[in-house]
TIPA-184676 format. One record per atom (N, C-alpha, C): residue number from 1; residue in one letter; atom name; x, y, z. Coordinates in steps of 0.05 Angstrom, whole numbers, always signed. Layout:
BEGIN
     k   r    a        u        v        w
   NUM   a   CA        X        Y        Z
...
END
This chain:
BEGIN
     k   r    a        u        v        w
     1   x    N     -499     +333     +193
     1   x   CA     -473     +321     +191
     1   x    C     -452     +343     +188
     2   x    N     -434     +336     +202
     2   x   CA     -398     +361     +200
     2   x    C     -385     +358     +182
     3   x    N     -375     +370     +172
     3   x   CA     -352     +367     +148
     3   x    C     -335     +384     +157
     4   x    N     -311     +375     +165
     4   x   CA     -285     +389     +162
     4   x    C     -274     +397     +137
     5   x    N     -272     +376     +116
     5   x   CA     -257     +397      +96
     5   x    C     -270     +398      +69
     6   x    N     -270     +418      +63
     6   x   CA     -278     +419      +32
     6   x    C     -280     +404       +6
     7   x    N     -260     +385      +10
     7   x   CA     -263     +371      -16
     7   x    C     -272     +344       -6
     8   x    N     -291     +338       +9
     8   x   CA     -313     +314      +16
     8   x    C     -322     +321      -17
     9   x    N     -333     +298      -16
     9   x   CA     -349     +291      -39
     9   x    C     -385     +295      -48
    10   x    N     -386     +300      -16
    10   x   CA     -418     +317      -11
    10   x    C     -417     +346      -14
    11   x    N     -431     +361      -25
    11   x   CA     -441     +385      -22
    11   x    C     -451     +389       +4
    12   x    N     -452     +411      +26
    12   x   CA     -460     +412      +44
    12   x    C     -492     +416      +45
    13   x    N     -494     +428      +30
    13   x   CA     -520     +436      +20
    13   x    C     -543     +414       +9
    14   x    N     -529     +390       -5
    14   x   CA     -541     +373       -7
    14   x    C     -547     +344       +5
    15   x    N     -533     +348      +32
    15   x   CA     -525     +323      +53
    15   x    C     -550     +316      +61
    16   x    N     -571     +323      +64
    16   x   CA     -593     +316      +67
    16   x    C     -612     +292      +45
    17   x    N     -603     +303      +17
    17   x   CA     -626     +298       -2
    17   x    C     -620     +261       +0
    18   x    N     -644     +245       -5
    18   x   CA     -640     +226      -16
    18   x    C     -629     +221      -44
    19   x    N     -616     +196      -40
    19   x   CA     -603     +188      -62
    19   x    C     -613     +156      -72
    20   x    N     -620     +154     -101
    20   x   CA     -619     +125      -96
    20   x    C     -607     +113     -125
    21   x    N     -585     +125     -132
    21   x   CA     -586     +131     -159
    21   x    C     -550     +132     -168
    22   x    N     -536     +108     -168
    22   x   CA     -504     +112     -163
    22   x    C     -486      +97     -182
    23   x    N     -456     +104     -174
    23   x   CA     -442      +91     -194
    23   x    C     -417      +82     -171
    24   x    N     -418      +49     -179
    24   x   CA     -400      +30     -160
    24   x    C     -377      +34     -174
    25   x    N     -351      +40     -164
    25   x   CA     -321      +34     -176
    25   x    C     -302      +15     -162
    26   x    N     -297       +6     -183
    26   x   CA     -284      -21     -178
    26   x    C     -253      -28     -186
    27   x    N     -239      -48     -183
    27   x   CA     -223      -54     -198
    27   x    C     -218      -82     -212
    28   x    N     -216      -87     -238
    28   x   CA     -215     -114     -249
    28   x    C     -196     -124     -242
    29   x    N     -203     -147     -239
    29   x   CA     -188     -180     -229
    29   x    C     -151     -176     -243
    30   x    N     -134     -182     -229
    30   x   CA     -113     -173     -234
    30   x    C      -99     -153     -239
    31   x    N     -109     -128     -230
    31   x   CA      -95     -107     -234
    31   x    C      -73      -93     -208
    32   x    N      -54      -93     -206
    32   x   CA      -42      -83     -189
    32   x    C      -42      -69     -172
    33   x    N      -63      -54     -171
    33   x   CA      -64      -31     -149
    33   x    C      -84      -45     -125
    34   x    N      -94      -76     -141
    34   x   CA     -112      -91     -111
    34   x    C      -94      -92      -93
    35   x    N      -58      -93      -99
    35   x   CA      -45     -100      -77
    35   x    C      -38      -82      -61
    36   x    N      -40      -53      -69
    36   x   CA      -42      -33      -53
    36   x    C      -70      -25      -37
    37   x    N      -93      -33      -49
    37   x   CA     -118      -28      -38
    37   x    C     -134      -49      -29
    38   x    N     -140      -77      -42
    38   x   CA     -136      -94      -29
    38   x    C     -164     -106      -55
    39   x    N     -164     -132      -50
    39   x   CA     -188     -141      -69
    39   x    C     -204     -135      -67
    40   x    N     -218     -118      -45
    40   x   CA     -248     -124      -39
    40   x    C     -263      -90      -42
    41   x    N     -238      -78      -53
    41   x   CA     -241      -45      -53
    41   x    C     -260      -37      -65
    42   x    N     -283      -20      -58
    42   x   CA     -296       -8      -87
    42   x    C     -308      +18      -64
    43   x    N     -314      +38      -92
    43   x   CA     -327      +68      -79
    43   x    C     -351      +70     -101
    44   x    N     -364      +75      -79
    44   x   CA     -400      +90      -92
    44   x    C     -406     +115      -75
    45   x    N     -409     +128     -107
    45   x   CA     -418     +154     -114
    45   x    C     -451     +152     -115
    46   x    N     -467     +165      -93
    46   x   CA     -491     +168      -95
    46   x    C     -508     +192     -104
    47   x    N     -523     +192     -121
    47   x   CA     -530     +213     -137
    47   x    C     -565     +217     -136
    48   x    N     -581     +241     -131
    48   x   CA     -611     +246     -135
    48   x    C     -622     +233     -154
    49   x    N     -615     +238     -175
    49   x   CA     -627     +229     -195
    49   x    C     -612     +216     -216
    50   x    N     -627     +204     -234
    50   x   CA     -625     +184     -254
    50   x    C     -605     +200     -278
    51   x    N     -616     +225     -282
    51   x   CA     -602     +249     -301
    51   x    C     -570     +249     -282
    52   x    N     -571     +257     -254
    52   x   CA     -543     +267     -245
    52   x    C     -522     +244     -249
    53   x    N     -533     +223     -241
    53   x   CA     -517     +201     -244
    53   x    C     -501     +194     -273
    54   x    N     -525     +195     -297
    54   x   CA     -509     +184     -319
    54   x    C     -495     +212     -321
    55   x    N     -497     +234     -321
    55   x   CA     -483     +249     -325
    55   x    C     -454     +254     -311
    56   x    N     -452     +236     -291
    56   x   CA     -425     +234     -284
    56   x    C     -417     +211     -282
    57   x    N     -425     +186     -292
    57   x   CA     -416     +165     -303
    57   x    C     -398     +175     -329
    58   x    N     -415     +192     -351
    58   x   CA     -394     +201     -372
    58   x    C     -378     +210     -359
    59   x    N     -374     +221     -352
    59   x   CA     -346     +248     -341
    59   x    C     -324     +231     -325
    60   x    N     -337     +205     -306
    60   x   CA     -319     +194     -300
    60   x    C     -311     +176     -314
    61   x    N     -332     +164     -335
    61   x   CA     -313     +137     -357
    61   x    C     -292     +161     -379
    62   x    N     -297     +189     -381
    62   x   CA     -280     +196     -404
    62   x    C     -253     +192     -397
    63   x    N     -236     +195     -414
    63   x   CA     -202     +200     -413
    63   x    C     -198     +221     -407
    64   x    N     -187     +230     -378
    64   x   CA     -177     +269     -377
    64   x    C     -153     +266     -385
    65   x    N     -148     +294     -389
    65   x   CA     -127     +309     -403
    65   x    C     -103     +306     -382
    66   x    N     -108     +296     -348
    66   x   CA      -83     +301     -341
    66   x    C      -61     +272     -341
    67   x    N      -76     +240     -355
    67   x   CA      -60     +220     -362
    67   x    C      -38     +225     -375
    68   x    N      -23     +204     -376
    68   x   CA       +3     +209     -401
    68   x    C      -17     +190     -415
    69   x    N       -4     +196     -443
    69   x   CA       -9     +172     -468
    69   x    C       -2     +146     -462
    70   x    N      +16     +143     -450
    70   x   CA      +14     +116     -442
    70   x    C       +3     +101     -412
    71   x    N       -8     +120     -400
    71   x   CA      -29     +114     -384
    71   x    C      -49      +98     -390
    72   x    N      -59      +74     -379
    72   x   CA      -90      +62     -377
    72   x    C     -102      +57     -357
    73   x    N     -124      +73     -354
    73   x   CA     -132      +75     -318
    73   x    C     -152      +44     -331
    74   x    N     -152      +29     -310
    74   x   CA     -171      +17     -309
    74   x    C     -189       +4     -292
    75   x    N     -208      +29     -278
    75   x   CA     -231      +24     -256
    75   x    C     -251      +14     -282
    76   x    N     -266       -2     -257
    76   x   CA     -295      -12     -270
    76   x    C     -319       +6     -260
    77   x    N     -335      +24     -271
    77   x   CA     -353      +37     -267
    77   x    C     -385      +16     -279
    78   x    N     -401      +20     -254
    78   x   CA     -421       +8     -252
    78   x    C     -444      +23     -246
    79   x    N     -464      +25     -265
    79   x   CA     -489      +36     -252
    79   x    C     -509      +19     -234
    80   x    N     -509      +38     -209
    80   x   CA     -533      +26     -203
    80   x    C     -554      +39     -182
    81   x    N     -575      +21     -175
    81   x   CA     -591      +27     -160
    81   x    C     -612      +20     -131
    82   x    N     -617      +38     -106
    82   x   CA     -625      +25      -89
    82   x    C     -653      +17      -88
END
């Protein structure tokens, strides 16, 4: 597989490995940004293993430092598996 730019979400290096091991993002029922993206939107992150996965389930459920305080992101993060 080609990759033009660098910030794909695959490692080039790892475009091969199977995956069966991921986290669905979503957005809850009434939130405003469905009307920019649409209802039916969601992205999955596929991951080797069982370890890689929850380990970036944390990192993506934490709060980063670059919100304001009155920021509330609200994706739905879902584990799952094929």
């Amino acid at each position: 597989m080609d990759f033009c730019h660098q910030h794909n979400l695959v490692d080039q290096s790892d475009a091969g490995r199977e995956r069966g091991y991921g986290i669905r993002v979503t957005l809850p029922a009434g939130d405003t940004l469905r009307n920019v993206l649409g209802d039916d939107w969601e992205r999955l992150h596929w991951y080797a293993t069982e370890e890689e996965r929850d380990e970036a389930f944390e990192s993506m459920a934490a709060r980063h430092g670059y919100y304001r305080k009155t920021d509330s992101p609200t994706q739905v993060l879902e584990k799952i598996s094929r």
